[in-house]
Backbone atoms as SQL, in Angstrom:
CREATE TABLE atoms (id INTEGER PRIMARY KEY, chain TEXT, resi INTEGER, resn TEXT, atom TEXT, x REAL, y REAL, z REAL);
INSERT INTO atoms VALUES
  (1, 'A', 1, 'UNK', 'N', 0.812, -1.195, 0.000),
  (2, 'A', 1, 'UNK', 'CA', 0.000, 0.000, 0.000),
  (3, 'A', 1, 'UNK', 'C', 0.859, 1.265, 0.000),
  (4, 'A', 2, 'UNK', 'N', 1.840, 1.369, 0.943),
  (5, 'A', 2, 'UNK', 'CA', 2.744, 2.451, 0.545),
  (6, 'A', 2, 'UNK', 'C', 3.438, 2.961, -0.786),
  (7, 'A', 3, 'UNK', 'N', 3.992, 1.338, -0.847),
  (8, 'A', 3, 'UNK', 'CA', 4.545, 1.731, -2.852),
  (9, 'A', 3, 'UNK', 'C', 3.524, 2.636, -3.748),
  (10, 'A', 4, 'UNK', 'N', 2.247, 2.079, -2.687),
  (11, 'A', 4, 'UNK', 'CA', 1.025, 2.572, -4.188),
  (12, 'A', 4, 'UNK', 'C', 0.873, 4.053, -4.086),
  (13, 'A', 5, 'UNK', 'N', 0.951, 4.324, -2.656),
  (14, 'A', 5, 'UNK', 'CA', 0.836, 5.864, -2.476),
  (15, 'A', 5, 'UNK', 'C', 1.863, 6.420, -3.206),
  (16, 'A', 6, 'UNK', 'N', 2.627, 6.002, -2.856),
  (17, 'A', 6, 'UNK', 'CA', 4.127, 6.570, -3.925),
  (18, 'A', 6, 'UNK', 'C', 4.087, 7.149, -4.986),
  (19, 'A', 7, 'UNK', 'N', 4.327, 6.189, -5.612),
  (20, 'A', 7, 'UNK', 'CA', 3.458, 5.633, -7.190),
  (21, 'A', 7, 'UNK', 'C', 2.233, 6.972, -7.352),
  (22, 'A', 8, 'UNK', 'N', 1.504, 6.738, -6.989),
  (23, 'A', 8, 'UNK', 'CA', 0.767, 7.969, -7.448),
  (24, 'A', 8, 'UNK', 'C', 0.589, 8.770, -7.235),
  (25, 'A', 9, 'UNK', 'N', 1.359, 10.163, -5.725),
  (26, 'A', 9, 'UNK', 'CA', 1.886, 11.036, -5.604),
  (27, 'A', 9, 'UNK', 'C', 2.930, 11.170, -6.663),
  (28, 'A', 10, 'UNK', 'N', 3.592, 10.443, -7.086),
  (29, 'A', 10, 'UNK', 'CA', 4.957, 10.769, -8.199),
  (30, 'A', 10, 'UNK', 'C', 4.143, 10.939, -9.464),
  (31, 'A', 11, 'UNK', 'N', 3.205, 10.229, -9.398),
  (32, 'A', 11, 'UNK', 'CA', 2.703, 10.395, -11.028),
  (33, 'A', 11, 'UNK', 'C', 1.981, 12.085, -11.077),
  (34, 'A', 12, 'UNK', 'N', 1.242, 12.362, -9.846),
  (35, 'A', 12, 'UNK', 'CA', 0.410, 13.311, -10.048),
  (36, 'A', 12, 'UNK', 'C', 1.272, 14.612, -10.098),
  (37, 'A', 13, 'UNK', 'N', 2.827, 14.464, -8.980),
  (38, 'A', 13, 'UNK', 'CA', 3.297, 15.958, -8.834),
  (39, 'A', 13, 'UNK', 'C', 4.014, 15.868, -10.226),
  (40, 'A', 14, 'UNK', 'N', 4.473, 14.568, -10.799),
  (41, 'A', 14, 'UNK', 'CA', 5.449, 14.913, -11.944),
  (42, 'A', 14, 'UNK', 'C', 4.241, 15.139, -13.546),
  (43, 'A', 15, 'UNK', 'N', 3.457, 14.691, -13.729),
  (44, 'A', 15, 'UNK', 'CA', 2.495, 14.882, -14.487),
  (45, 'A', 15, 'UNK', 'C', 2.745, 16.776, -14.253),
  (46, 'A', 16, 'UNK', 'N', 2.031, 16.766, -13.270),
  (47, 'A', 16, 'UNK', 'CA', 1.911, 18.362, -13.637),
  (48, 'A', 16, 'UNK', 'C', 2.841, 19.428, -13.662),
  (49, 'A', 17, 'UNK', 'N', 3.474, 18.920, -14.246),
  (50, 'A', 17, 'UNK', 'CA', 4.312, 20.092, -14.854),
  (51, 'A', 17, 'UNK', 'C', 4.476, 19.640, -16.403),
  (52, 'A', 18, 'UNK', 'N', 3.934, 18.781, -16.600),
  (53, 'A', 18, 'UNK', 'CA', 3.971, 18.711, -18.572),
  (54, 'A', 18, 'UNK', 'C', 2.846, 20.108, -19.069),
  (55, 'A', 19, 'UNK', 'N', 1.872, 20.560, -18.668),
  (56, 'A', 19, 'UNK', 'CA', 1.377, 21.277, -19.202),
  (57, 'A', 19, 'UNK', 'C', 2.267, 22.670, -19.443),
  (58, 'A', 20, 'UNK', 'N', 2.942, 22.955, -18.535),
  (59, 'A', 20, 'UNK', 'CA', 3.775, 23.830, -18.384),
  (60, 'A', 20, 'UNK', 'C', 5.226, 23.675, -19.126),
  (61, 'A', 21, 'UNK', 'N', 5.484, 22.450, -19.598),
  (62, 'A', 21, 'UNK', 'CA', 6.862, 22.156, -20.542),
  (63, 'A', 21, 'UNK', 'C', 6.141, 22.324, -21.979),
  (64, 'A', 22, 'UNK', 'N', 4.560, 21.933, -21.980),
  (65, 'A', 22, 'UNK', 'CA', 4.456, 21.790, -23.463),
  (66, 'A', 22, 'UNK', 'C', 3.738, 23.602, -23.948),
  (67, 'A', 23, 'UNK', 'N', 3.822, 24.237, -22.826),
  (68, 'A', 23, 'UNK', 'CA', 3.211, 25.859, -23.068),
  (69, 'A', 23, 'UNK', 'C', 4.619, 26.092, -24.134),
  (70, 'A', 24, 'UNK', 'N', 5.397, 26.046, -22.793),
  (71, 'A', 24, 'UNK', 'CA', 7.018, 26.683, -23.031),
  (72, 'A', 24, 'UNK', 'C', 7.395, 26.263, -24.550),
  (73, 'A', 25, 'UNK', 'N', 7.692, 24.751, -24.763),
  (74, 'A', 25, 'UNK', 'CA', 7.929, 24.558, -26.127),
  (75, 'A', 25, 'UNK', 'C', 7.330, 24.916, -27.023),
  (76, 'A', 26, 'UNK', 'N', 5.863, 24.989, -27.006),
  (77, 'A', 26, 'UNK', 'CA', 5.481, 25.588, -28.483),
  (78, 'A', 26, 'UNK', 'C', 5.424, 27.082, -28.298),
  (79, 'A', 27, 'UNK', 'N', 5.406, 27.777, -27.398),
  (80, 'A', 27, 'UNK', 'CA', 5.534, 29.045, -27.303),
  (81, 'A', 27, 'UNK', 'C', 6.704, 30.003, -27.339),
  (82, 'A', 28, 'UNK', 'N', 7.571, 29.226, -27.148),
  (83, 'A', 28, 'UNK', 'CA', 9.353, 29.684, -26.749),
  (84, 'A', 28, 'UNK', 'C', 9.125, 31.001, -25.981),
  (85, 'A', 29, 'UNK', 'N', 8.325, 31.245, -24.820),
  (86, 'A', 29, 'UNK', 'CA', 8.026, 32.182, -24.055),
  (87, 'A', 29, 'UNK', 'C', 8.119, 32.020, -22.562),
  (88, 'A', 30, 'UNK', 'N', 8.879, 32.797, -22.019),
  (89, 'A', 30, 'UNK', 'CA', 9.411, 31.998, -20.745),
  (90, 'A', 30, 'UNK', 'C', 9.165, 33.352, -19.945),
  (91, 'A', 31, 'UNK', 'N', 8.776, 34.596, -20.237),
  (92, 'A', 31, 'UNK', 'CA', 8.959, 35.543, -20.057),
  (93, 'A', 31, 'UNK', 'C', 8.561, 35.614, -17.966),
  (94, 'A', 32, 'UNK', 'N', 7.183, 35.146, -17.960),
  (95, 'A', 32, 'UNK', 'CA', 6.568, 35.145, -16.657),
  (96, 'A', 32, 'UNK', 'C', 7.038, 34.295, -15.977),
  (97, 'A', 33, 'UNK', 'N', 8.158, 32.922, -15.910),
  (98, 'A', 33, 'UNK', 'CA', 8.629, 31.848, -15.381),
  (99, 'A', 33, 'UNK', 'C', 9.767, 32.804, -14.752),
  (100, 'A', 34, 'UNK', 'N', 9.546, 32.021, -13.247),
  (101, 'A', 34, 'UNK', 'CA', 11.028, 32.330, -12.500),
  (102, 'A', 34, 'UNK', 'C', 11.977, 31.744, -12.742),
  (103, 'A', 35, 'UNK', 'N', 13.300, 32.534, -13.370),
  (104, 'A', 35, 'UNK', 'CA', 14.383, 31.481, -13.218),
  (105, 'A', 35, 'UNK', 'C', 14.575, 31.356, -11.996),
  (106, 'A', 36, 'UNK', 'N', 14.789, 32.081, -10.826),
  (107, 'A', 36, 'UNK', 'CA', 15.605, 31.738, -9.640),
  (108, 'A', 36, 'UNK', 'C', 15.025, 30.289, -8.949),
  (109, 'A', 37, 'UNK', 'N', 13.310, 30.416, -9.166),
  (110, 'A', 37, 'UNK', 'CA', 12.247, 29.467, -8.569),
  (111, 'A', 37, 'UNK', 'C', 12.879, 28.299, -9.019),
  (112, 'A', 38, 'UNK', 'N', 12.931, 27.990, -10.910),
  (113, 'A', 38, 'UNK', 'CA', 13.069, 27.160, -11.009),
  (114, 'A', 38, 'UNK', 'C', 14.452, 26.603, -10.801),
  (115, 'A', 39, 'UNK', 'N', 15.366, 27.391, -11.059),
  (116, 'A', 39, 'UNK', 'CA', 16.720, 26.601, -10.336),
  (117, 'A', 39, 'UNK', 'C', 16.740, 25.989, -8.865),
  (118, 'A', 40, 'UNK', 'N', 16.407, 26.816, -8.320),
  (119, 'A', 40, 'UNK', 'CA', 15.948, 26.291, -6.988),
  (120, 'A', 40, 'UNK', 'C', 15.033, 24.742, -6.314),
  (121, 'A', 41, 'UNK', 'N', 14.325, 25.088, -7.400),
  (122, 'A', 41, 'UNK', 'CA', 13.316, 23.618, -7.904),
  (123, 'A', 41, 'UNK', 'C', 14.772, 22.187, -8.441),
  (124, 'A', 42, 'UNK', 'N', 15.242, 22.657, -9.417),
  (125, 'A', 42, 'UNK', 'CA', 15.532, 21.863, -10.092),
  (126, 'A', 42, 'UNK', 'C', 16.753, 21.108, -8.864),
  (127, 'A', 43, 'UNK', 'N', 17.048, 22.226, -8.128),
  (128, 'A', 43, 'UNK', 'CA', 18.482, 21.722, -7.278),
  (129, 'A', 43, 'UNK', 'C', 17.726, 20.537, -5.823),
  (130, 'A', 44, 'UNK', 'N', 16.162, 21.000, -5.622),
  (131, 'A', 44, 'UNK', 'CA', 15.713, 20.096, -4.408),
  (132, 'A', 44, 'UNK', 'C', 15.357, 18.957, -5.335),
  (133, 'A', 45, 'UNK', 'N', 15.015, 19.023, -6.478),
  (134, 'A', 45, 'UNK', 'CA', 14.513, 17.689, -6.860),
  (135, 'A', 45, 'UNK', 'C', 15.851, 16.836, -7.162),
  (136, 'A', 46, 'UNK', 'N', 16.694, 17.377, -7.567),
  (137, 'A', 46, 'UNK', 'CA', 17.780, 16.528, -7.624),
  (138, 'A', 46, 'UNK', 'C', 18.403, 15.698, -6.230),
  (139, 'A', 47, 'UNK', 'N', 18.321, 16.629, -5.233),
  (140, 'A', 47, 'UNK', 'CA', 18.308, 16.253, -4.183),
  (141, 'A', 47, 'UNK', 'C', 17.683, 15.383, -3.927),
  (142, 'A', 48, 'UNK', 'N', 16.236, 15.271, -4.100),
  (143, 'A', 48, 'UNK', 'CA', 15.053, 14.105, -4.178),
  (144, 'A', 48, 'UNK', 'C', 16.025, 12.911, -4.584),
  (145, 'A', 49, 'UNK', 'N', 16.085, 13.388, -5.906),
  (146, 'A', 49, 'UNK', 'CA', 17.023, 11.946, -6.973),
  (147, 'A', 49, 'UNK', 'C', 17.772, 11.323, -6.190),
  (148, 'A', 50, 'UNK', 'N', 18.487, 11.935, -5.458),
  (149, 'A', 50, 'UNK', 'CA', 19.997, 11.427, -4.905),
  (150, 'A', 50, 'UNK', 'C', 19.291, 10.605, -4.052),
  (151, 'A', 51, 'UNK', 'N', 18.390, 11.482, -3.125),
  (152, 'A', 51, 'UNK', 'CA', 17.921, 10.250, -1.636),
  (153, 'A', 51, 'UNK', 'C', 17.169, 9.341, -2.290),
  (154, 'A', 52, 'UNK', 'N', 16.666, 9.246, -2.971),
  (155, 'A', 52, 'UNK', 'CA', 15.668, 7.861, -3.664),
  (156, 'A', 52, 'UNK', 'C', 16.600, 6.958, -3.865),
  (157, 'A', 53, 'UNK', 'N', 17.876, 7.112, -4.762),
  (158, 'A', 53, 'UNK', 'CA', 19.153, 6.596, -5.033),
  (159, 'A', 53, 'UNK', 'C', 19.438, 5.797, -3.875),
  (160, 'A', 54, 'UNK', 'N', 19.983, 7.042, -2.690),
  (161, 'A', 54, 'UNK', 'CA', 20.320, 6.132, -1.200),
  (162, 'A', 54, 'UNK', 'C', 19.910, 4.932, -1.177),
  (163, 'A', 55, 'UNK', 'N', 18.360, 6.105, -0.433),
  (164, 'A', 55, 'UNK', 'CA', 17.459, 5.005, -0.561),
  (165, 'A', 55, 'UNK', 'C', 16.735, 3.375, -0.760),
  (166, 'A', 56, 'UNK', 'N', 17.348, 3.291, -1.861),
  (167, 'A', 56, 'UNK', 'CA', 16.426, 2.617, -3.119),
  (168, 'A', 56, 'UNK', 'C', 15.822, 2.262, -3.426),
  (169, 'A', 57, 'UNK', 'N', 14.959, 3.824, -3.315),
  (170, 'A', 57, 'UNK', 'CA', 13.023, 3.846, -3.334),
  (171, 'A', 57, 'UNK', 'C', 12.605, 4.240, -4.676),
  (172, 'A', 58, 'UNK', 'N', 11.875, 3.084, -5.578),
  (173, 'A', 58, 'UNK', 'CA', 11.658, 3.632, -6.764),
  (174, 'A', 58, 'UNK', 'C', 10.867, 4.604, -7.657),
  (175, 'A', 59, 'UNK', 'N', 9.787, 4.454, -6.303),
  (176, 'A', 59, 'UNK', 'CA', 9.453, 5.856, -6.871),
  (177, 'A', 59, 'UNK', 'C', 9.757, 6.985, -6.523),
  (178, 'A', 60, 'UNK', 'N', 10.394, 7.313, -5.825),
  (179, 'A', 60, 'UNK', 'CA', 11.289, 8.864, -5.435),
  (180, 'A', 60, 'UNK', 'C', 12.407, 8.975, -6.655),
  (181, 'A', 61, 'UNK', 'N', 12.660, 7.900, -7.014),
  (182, 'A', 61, 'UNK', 'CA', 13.540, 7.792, -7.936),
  (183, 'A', 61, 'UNK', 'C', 12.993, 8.275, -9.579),
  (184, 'A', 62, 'UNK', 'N', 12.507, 7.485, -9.484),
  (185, 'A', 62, 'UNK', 'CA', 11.334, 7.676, -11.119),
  (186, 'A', 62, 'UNK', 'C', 10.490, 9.002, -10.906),
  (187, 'A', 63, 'UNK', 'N', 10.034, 9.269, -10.301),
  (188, 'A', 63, 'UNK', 'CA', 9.594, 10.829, -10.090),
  (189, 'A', 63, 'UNK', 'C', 10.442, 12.088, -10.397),
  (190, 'A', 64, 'UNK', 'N', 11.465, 12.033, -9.769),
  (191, 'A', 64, 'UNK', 'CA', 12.515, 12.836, -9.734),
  (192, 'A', 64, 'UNK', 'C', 13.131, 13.106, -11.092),
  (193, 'A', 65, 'UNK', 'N', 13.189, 11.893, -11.984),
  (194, 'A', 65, 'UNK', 'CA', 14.136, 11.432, -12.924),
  (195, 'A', 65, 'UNK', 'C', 13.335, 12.145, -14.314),
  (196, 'A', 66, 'UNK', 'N', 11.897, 11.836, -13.697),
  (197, 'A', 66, 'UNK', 'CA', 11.169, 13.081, -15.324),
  (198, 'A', 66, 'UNK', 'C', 10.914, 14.096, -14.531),
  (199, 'A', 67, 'UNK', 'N', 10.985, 14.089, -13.231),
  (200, 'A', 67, 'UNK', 'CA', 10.507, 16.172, -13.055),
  (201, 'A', 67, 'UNK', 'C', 11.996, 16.391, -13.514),
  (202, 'A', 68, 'UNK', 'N', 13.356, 16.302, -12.865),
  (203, 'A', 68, 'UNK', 'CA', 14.473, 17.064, -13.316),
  (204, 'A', 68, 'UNK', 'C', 14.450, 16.740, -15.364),
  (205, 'A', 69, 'UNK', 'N', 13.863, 15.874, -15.905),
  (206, 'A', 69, 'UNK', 'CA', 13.585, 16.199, -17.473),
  (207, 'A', 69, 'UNK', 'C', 12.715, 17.531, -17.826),
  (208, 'A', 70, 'UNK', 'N', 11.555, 17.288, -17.055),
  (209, 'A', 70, 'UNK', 'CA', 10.678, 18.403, -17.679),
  (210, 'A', 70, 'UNK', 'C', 11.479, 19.655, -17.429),
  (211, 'A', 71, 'UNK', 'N', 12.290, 19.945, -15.898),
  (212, 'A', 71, 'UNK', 'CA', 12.443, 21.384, -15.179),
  (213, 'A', 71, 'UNK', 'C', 13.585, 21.791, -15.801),
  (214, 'A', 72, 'UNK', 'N', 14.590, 20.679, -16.741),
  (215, 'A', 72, 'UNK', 'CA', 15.269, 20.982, -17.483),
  (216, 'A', 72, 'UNK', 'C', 15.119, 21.761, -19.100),
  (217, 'A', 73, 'UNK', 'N', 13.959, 21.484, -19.229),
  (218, 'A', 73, 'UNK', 'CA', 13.600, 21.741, -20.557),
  (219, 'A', 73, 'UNK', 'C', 13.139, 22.991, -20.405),
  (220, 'A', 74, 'UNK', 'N', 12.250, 23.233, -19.238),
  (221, 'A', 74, 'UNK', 'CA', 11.729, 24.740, -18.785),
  (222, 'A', 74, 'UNK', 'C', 13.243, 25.684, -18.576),
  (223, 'A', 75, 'UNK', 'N', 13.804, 25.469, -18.217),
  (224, 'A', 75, 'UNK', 'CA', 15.141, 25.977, -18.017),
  (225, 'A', 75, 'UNK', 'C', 15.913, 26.110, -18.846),
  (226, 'A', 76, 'UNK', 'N', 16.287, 25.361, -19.902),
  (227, 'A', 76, 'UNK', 'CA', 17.176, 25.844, -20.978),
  (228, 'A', 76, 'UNK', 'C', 16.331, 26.838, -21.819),
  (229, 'A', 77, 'UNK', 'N', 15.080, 26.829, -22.574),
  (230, 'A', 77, 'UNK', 'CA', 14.069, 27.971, -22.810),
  (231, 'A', 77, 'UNK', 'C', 14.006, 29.264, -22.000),
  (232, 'A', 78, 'UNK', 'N', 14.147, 29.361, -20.652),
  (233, 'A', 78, 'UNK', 'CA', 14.372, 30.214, -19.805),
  (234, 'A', 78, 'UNK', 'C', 15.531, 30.914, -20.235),
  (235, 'A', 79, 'UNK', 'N', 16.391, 29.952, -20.218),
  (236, 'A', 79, 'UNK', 'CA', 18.253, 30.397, -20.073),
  (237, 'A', 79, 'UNK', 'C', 18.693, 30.573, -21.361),
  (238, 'A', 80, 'UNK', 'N', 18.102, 30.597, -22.528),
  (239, 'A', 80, 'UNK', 'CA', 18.878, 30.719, -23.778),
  (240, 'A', 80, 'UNK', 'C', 17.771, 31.488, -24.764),
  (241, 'A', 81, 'UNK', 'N', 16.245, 31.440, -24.505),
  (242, 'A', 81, 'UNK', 'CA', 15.501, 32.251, -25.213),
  (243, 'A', 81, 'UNK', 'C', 15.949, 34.404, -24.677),
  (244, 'A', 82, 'UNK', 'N', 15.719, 35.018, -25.716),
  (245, 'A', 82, 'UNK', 'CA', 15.757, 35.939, -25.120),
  (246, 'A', 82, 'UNK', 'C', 14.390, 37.031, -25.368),
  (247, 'A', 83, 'UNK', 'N', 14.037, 37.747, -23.929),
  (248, 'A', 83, 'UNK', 'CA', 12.863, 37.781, -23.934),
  (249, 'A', 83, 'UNK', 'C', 12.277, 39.645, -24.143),
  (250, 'A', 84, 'UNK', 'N', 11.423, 39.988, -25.413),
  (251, 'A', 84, 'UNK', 'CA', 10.975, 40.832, -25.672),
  (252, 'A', 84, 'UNK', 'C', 9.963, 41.749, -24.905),
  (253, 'A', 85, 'UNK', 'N', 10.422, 43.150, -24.775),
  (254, 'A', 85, 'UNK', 'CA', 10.128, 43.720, -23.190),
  (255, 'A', 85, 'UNK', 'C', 8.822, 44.727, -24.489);
């Protein structure tokens, strides 16, 4: 029963942030996104990664492993688009 909770806390927090990777990509508009937030984001979830790793809890692991995909993708759009004032 725990795995299951897991399991679908990971699906629901990492799910939601695809709506927000697939704005960014077809929009190449990052303008209203925090970078600082999301670096900040990207550095606890990695953190996440690592302790799941310890761990070796798979879904802390697998969660972690597509949010730092998606928060990466939000982030290089962030960090390399440049944005019209």
């Amino acid at each position: 029963m725990e795995n299951l909770i897991g399991y679908i806390a990971a699906f629901l927090t990492t799910v939601s942030f695809l709506p927000q990777v697939l704005r960014v990509v077809m929009t190449k508009q990052t303008r209203d996104i925090s970078r600082n937030m999301y670096i900040m984001f990207f550095l606890g979830v990695l953190l996440w990664f690592v302790y799941g790793i310890l761990r070796s809890d798979f879904p802390i692991i697998l969660a972690n492993a597509v949010t730092i995909f998606f928060v990466s993708i939000i982030l290089y759009y962030k960090l390399t688009t440049e944005e019209k004032t």
